[in-house]
C-alpha positions in Angstrom: -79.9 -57.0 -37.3 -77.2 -54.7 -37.6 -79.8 -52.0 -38.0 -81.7 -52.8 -35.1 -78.7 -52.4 -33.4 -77.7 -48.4 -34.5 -82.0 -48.4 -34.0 -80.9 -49.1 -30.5 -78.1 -47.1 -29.9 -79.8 -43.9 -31.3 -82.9 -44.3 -28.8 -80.5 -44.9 -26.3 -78.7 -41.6 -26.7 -81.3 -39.4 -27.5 -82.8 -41.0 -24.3 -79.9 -39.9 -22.4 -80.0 -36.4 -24.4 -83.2 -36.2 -23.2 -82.8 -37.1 -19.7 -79.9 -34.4 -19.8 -81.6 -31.7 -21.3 -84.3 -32.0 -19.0 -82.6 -32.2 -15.8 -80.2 -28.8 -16.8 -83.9 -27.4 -17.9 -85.5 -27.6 -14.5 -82.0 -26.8 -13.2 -82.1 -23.3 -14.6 -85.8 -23.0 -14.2 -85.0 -23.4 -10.4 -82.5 -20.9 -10.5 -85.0 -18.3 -12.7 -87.2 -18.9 -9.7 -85.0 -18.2 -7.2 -83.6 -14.6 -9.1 -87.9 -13.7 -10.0 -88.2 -14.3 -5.9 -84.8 -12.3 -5.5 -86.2 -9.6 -8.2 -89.4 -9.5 -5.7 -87.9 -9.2 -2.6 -85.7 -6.0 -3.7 -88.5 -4.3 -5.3 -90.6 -4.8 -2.1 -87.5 -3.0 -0.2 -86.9 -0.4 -2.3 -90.2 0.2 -2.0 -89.8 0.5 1.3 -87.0 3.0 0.8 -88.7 5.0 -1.0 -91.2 5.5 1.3 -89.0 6.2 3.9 -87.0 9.4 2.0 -90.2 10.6 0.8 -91.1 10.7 4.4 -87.9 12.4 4.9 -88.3 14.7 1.9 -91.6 15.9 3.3 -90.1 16.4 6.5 -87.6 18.7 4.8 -89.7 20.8 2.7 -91.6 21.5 6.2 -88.7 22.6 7.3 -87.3 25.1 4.7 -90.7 26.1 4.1 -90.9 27.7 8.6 -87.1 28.6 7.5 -88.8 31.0 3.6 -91.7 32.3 6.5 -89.2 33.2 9.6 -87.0 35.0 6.8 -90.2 36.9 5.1 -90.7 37.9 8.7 -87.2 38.9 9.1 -87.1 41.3 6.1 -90.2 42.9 7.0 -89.1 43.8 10.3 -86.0 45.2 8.5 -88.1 47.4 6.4 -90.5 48.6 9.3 -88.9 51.4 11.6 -86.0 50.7 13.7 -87.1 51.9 17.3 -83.7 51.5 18.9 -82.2 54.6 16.0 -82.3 57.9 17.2 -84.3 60.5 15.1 -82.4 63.5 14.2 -83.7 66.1 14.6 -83.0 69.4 12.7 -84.0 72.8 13.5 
């Protein structure tokens, strides 16, 4: 009888154990589900942000690309002939 007894006691515990181990189990499974949908969420803005600066990149390279042409322009009009200088003239 005695040994039914520590029988008892030992399914009783690891019943418990059980039961403990299971609850703190779906505990943190709940809480991995709650970071993955967290993870998710970020990605999908930063996504987002990246979209928008590469937008803004773009918008950028337009712009130094009319500044490169207006300054190509620039220098060749500094290399063509000034029309407000006054040719000397010597005789």
């Amino acid at each position: 009888m005695r040994n039914d007894g520590i029988r008892e006691t030992v399914v009783e515990n690891n019943e418990v154990y059980c039961a403990d181990y299971i609850e703190q189990l779906l505990m943190w499974r709940g809480l991995a589900a709650e970071h993955f949908a967290r993870i998710a969420e970020l990605e999908y803005q930063l996504e987002d942000w990246a979209e928008d600066y590469k937008a803004r990149i773009a918008e950028l390279e337009a712009e130094n690309e009319r500044f490169t042409v207006h300054s190509d322009i620039e220098r060749q009009d500094d290399k063509s002939p000034n029309h407000t200088q006054i040719d000397t003239v010597v005789y």
